[in-house]
LUMVO-937772 format. One record per atom (N, C-alpha, C): residue in three letters; z, y, x; atom name. Coordinates in nm, 4 decimals. Layout:
BEGIN
residu, zz, yy, xx, atome
ALA, Z, Y, X, CA;
...
//
This chain:
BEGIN
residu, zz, yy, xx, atome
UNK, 19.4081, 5.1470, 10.8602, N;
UNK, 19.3240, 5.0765, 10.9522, CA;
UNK, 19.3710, 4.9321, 10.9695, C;
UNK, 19.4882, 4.8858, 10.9906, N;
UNK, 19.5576, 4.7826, 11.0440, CA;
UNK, 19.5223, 4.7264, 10.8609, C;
UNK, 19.5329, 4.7992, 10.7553, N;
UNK, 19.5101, 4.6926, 10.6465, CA;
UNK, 19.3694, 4.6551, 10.6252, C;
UNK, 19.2481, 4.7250, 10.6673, N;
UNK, 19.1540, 4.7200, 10.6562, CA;
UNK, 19.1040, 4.5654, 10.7306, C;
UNK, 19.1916, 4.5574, 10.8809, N;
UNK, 19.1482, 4.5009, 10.9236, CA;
UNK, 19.2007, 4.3447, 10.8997, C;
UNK, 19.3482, 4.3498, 10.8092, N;
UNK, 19.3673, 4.2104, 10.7703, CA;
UNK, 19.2565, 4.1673, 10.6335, C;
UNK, 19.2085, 4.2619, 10.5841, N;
UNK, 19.1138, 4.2406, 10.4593, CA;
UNK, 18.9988, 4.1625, 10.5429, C;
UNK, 18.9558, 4.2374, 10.6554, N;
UNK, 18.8496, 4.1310, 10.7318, CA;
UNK, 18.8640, 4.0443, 10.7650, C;
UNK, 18.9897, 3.9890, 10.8164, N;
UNK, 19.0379, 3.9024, 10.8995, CA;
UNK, 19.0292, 3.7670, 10.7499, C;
UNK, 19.0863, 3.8261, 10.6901, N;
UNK, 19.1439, 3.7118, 10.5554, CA;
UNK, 18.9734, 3.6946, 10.4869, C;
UNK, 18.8651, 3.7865, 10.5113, N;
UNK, 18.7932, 3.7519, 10.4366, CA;
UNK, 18.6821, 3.6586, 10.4878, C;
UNK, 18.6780, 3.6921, 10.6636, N;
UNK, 18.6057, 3.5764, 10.7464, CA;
UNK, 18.6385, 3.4588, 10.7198, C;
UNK, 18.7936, 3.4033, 10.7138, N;
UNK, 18.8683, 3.3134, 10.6947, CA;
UNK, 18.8259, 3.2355, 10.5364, C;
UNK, 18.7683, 3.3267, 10.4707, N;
UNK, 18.7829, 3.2693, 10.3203, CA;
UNK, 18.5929, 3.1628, 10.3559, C;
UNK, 18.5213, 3.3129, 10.3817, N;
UNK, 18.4534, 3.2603, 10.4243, CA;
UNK, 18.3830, 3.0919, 10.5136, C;
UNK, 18.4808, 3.1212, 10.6219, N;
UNK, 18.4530, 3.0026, 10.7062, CA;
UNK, 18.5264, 2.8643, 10.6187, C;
UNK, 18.6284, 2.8843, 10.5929, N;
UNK, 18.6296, 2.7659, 10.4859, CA;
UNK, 18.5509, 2.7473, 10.4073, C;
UNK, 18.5366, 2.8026, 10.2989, N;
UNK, 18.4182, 2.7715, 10.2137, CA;
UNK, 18.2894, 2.6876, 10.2785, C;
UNK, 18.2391, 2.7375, 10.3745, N;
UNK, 18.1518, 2.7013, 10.4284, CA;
UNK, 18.1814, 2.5631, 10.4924, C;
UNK, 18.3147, 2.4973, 10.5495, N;
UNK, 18.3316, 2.4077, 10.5812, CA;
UNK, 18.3418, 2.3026, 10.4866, C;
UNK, 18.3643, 2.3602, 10.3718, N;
UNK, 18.4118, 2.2557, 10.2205, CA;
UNK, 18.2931, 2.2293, 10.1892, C;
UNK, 18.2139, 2.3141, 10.1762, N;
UNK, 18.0132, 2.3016, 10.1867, CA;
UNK, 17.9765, 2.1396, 10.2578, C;
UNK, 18.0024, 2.2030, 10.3975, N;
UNK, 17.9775, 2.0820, 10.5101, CA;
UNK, 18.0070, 1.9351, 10.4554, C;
UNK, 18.1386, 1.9471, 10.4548, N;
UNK, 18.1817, 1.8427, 10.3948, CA;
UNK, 18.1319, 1.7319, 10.2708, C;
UNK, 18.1266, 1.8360, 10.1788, N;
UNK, 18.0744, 1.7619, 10.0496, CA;
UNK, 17.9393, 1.7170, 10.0797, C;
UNK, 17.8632, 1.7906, 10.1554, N;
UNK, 17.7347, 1.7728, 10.1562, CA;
UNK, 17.7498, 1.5964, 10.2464, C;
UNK, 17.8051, 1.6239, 10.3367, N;
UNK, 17.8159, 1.5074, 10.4177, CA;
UNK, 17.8924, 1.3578, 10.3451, C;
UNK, 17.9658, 1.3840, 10.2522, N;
UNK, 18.0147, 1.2896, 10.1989, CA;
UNK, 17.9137, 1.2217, 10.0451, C;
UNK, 17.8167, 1.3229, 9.9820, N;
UNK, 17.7428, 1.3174, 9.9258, CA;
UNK, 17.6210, 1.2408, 9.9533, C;
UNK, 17.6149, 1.2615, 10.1058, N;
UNK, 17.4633, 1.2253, 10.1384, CA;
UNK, 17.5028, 1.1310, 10.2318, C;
UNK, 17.6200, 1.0264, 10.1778, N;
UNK, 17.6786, 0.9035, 10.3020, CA;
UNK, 17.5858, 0.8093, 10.2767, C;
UNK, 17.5413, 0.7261, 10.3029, N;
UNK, 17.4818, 0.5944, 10.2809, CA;
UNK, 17.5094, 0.5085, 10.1870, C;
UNK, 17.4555, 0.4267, 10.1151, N;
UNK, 17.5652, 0.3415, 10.0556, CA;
UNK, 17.5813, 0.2194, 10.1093, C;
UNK, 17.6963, 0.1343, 10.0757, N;
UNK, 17.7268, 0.0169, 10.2009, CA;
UNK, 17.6701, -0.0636, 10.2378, C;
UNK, 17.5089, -0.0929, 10.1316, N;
UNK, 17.4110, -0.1662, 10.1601, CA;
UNK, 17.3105, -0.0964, 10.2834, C;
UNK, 17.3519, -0.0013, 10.3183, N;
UNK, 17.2489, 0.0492, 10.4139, CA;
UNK, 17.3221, 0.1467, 10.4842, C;
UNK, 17.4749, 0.0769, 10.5247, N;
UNK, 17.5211, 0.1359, 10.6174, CA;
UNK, 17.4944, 0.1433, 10.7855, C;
UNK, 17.5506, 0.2441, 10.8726, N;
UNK, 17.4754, 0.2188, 10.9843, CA;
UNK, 17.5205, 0.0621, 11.0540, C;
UNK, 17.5977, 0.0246, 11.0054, N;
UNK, 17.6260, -0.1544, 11.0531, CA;
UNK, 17.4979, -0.2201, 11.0264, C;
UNK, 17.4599, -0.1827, 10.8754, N;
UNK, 17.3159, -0.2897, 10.8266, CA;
UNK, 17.2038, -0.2602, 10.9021, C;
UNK, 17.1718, -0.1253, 10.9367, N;
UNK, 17.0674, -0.0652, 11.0413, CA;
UNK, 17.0379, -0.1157, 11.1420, C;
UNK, 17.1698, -0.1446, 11.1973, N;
UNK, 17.1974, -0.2096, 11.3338, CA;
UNK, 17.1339, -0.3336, 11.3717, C;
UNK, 17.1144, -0.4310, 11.2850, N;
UNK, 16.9776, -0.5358, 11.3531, CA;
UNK, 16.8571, -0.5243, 11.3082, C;
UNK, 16.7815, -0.4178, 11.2685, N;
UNK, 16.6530, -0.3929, 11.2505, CA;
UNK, 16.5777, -0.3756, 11.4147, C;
UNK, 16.5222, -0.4882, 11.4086, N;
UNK, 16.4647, -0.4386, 11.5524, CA;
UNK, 16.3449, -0.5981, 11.6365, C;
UNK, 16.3312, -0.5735, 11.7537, N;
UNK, 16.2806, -0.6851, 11.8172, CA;
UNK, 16.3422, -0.7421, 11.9003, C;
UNK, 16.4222, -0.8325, 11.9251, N;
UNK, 16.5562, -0.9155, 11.9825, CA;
UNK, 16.4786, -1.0198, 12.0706, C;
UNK, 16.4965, -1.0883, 12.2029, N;
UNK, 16.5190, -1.1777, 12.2794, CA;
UNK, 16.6380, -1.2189, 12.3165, C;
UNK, 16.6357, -1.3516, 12.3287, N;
UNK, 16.7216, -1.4147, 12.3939, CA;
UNK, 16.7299, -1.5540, 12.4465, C;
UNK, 16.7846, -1.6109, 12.5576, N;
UNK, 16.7714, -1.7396, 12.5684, CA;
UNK, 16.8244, -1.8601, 12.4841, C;
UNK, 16.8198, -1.9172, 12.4361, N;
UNK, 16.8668, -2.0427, 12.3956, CA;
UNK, 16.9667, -2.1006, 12.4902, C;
UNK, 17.1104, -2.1286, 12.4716, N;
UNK, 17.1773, -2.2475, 12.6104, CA;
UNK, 17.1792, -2.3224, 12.5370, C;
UNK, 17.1484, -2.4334, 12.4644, N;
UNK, 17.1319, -2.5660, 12.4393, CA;
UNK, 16.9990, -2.5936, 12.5245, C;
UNK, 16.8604, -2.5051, 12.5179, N;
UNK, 16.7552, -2.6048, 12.5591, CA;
UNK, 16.7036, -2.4629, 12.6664, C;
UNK, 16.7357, -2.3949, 12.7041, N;
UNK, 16.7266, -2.3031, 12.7780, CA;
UNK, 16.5462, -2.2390, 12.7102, C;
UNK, 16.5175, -2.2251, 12.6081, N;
UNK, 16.4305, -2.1780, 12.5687, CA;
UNK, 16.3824, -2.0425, 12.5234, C;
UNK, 16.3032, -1.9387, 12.5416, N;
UNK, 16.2749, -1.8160, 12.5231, CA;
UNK, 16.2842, -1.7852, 12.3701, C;
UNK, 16.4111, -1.7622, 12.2792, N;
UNK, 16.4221, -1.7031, 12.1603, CA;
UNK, 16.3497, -1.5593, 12.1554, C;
UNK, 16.2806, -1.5608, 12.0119, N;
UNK, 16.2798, -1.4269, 11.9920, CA;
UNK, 16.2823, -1.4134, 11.8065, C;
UNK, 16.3135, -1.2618, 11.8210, N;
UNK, 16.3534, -1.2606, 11.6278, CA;
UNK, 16.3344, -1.0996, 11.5793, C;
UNK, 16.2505, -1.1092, 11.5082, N;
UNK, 16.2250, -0.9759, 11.4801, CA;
UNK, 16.2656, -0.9470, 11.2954, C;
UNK, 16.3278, -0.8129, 11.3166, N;
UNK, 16.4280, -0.8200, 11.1743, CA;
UNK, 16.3785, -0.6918, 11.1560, C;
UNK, 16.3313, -0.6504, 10.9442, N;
UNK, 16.3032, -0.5670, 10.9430, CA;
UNK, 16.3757, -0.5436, 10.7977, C;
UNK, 16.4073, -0.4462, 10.7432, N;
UNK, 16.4695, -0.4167, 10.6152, CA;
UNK, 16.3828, -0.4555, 10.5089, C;
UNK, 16.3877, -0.5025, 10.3991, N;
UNK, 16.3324, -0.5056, 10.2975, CA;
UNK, 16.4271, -0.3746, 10.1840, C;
UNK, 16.2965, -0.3803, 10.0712, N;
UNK, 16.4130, -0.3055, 9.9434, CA;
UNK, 16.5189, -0.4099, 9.9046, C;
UNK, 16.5822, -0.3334, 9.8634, N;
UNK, 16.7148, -0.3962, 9.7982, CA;
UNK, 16.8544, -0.4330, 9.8700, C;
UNK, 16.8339, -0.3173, 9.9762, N;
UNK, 16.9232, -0.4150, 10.0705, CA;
UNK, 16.9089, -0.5484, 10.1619, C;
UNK, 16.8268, -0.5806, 10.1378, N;
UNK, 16.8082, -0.7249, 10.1883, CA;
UNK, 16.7036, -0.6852, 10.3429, C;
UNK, 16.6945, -0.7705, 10.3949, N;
UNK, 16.6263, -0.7893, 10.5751, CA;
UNK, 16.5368, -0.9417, 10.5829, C;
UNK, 16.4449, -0.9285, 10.6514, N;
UNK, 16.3159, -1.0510, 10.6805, CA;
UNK, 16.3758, -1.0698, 10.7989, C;
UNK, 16.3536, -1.1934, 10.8309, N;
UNK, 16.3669, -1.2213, 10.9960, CA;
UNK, 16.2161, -1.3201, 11.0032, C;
UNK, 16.2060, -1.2988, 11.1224, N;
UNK, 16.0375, -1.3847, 11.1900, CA;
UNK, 16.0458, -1.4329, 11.2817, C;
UNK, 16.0879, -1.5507, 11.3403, N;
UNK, 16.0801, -1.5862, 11.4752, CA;
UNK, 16.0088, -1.6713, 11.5473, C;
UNK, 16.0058, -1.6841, 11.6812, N;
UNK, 15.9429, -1.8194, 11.7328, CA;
UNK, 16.0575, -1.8505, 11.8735, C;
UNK, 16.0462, -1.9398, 11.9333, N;
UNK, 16.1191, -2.0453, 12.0349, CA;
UNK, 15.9895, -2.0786, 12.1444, C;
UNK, 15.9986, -2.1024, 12.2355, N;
UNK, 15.9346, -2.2055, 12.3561, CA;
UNK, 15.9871, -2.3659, 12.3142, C;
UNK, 16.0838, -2.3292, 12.2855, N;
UNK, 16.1198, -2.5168, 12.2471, CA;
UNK, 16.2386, -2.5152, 12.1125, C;
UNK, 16.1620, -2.6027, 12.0206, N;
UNK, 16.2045, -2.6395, 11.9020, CA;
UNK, 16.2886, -2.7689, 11.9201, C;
UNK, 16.4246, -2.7486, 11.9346, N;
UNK, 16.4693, -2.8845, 11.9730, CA;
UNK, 16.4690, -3.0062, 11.8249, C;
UNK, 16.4537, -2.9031, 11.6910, N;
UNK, 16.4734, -2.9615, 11.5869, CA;
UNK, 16.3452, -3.0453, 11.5312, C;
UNK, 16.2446, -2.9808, 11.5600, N;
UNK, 16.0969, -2.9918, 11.5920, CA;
UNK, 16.0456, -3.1015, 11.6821, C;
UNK, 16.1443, -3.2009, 11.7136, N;
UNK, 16.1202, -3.3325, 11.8422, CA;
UNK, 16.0477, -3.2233, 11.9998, C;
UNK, 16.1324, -3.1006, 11.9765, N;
UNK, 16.1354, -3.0029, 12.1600, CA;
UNK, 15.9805, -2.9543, 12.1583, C;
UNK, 15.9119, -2.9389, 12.0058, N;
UNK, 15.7626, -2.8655, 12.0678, CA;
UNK, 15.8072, -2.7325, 12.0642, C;
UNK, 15.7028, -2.6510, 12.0693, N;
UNK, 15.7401, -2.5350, 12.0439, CA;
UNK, 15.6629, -2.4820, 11.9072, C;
UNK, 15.5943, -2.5880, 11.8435, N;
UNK, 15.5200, -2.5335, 11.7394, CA;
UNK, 15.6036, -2.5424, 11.5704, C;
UNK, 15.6721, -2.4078, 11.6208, N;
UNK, 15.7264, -2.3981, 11.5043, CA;
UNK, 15.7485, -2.2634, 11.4631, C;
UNK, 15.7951, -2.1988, 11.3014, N;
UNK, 15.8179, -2.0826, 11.2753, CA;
UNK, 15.9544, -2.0559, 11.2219, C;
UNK, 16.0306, -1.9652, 11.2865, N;
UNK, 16.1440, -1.9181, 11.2218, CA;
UNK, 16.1393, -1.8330, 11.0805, C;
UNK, 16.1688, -1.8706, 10.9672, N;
UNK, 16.1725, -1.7247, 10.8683, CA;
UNK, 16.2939, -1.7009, 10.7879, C;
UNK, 16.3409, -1.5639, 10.7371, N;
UNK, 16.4705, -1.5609, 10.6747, CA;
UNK, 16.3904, -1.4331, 10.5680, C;
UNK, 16.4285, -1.4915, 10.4535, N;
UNK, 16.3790, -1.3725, 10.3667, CA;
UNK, 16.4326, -1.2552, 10.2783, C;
UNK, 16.5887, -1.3776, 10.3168, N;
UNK, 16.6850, -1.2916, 10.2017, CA;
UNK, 16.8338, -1.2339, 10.2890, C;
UNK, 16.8359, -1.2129, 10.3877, N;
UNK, 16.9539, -1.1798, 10.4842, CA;
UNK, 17.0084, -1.0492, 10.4021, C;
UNK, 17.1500, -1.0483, 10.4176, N;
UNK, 17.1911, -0.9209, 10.3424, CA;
UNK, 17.3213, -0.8588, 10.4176, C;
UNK, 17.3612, -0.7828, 10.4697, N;
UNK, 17.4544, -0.7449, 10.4759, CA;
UNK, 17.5862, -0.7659, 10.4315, C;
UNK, 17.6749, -0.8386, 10.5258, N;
UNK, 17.8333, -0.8864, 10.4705, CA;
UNK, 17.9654, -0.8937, 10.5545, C;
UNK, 18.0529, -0.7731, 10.5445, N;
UNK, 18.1430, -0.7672, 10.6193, CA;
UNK, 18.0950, -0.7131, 10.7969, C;
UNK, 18.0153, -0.6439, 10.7828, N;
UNK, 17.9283, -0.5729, 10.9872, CA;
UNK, 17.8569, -0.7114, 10.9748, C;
UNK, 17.8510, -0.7982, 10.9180, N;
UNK, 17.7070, -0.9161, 10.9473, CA;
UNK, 17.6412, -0.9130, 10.9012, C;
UNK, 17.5254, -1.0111, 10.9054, N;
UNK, 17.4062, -1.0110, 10.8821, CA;
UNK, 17.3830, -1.1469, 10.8245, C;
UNK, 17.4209, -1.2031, 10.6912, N;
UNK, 17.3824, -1.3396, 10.6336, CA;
UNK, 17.2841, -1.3892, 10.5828, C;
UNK, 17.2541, -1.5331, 10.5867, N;
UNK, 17.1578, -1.5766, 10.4681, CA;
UNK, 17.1757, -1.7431, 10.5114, C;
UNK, 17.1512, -1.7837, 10.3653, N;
UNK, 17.1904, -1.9737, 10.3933, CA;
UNK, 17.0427, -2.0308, 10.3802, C;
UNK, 16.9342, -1.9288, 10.4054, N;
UNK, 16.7942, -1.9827, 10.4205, CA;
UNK, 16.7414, -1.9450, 10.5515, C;
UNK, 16.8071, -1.9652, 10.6303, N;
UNK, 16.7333, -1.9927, 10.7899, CA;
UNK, 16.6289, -2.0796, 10.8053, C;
UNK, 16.4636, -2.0512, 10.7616, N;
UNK, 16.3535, -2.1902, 10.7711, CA;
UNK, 16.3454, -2.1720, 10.8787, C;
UNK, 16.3567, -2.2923, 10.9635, N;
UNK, 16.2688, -2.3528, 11.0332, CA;
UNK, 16.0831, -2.4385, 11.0002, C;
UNK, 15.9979, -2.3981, 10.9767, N;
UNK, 15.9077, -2.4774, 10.9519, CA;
UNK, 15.8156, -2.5291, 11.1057, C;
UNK, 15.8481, -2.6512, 11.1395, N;
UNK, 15.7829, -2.6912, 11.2176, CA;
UNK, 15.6434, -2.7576, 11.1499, C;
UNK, 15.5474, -2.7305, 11.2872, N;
UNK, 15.3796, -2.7055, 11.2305, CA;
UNK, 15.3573, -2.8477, 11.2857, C;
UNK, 15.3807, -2.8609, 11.3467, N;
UNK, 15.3348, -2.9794, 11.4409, CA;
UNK, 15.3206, -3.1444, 11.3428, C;
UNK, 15.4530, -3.1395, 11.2363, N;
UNK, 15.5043, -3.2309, 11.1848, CA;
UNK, 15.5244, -3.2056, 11.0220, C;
UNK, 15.5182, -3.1060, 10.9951, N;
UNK, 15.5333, -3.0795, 10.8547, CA;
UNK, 15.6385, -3.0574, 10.8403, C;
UNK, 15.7816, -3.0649, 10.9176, N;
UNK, 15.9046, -3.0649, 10.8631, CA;
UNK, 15.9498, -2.9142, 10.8611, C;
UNK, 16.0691, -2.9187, 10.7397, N;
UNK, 16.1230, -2.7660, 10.7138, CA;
UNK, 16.2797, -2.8136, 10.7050, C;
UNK, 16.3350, -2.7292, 10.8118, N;
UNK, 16.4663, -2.7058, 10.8188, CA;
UNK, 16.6127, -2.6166, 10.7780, C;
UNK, 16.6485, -2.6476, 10.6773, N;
UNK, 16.7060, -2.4744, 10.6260, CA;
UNK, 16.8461, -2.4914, 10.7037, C;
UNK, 16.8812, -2.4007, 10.7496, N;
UNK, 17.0217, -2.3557, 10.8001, CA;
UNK, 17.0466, -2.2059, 10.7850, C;
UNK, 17.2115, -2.2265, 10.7897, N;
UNK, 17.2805, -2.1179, 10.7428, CA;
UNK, 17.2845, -1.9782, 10.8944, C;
UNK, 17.2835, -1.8590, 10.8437, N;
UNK, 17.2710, -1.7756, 10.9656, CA;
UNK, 17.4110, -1.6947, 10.9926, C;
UNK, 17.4632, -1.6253, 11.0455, N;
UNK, 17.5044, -1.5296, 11.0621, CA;
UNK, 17.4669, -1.4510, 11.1750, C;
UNK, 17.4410, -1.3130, 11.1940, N;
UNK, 17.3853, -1.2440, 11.3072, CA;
UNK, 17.5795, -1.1216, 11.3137, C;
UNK, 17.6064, -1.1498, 11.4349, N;
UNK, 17.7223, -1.0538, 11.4582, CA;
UNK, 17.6701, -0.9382, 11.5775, C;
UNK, 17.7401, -0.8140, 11.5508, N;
UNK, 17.6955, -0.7161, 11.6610, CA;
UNK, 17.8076, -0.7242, 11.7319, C;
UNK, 17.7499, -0.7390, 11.8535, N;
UNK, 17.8605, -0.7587, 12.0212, CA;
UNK, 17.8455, -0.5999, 12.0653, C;
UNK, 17.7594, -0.5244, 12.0170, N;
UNK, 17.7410, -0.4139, 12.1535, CA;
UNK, 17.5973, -0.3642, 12.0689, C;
UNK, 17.5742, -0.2227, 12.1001, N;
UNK, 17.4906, -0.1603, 12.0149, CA;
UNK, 17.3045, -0.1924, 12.0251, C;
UNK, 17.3266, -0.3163, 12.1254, N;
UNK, 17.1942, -0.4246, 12.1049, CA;
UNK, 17.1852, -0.5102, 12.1707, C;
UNK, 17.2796, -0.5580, 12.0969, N;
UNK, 17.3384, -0.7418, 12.2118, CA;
UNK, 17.3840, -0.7635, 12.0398, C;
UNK, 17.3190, -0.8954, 12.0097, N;
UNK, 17.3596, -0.9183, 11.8418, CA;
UNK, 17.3383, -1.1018, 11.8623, C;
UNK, 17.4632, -1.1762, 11.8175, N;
UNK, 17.4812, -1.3124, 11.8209, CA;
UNK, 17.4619, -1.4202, 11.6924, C;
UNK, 17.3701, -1.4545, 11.7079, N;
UNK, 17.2810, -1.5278, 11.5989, CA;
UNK, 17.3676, -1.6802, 11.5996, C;
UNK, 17.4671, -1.7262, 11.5106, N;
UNK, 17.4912, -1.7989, 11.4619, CA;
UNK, 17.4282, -1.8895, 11.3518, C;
UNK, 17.3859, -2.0394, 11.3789, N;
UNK, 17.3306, -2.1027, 11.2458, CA;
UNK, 17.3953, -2.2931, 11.2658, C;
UNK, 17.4495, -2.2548, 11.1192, N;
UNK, 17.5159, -2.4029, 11.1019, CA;
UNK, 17.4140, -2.4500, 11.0390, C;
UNK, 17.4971, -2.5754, 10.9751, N;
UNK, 17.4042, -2.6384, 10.8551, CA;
UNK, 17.4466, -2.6431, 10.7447, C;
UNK, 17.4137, -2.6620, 10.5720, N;
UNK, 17.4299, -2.6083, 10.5115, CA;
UNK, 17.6041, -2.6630, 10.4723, C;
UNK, 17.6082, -2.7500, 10.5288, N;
UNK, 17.7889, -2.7943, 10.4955, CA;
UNK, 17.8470, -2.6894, 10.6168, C;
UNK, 17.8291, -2.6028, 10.6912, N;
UNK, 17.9207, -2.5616, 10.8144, CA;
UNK, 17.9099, -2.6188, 10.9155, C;
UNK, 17.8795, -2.7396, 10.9816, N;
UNK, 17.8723, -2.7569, 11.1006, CA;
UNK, 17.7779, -2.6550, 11.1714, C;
UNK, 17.8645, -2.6951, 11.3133, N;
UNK, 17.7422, -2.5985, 11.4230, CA;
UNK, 17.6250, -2.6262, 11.4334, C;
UNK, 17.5535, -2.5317, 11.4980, N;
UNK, 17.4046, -2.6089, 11.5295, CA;
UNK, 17.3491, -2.5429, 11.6582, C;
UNK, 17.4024, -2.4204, 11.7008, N;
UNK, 17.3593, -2.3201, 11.7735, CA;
UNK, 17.3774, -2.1990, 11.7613, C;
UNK, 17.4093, -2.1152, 11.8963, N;
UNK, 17.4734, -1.9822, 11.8867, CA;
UNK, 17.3628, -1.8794, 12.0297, C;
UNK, 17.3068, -1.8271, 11.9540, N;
UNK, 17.2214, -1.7790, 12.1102, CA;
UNK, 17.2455, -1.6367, 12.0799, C;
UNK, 17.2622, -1.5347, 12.1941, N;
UNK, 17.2758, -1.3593, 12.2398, CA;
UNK, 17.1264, -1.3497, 12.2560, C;
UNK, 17.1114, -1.2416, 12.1396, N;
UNK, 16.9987, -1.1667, 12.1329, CA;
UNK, 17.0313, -1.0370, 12.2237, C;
UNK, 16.8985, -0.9971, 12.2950, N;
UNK, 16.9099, -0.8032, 12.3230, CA;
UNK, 16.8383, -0.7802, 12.2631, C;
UNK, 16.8424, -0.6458, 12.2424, N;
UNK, 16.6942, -0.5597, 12.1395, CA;
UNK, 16.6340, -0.5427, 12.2644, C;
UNK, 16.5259, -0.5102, 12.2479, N;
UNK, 16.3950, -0.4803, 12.3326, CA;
UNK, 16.3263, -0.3740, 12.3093, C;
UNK, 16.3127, -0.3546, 12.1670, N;
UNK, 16.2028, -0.2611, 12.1286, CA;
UNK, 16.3357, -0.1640, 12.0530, C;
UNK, 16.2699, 0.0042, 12.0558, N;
UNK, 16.3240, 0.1224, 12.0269, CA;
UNK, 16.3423, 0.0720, 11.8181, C;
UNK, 16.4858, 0.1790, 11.8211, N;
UNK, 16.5108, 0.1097, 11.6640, CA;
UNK, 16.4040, 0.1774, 11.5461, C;
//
């Protein structure tokens, strides 16, 4: 009896491992790859935020493309680059995932008002699981502006 019952004991055991080595592989199999890790996921969404240079209503909406890559779309209340209208369009076409950020050195600005197009460099960093900080220099590195996005809309 007492051997019968280490035969069960040892064979649940064989069992429940197996089944955990299962788990496992399956889970390591079906990981993401680093282009579409849950970091890159993480700014797909509809973002506000204020501007503190001109205290203006930012907004930026980011959506995945294939290939890894992300669109951004935005608009402002005030285009300070734009001589402070607000008639202008934000677009980013090629943002990609780099290091938990979010890059691209084609930040357009196209202001409507005037014809002019502005390219600057982006970086988007995650502060908090929808609080994301939109960095854009110019194309040598200087600053230009740093505004805190929140998400708004469900991911």
């Amino acid at each position: 009896m007492k051997r019968q019952l280490v035969v069960a004991v040892s064979a649940a055991l064989v069992v429940a491992a197996a089944s955990a080595a299962l788990v496992a592989n399956a889970a390591t199999s079906s990981r993401p790859s680093a282009r579409h890790t849950p970091a890159a996921r993480q700014f797909v969404g509809y973002w506000m935020g204020i501007d503190p240079l001109d205290g203006g209503d930012s907004r930026r909406g980011i959506t995945r493309k294939g290939g890894g890559r992300f669109a951004v779309i935005g608009r402002d209340t005030v285009f300070t680059l734009c001589d402070g209208t607000d008639r202008a369009i934000v677009t980013v076409g090629d943002a990609t995932p780099s290091g938990g950020s979010l890059v691209s050195d084609n930040f357009i600005i196209s202001c409507t008002n005037n014809g002019q197009t502005i390219r600057l460099k982006l970086r988007y960093g995650v502060l908090d699981r929808n609080v994301i900080r939109e960095t854009l220099t110019t194309q040598s590195g200087d600053p230009v502006d740093k505004i805190i996005f929140h998400r708004v809309s469900a991911r």
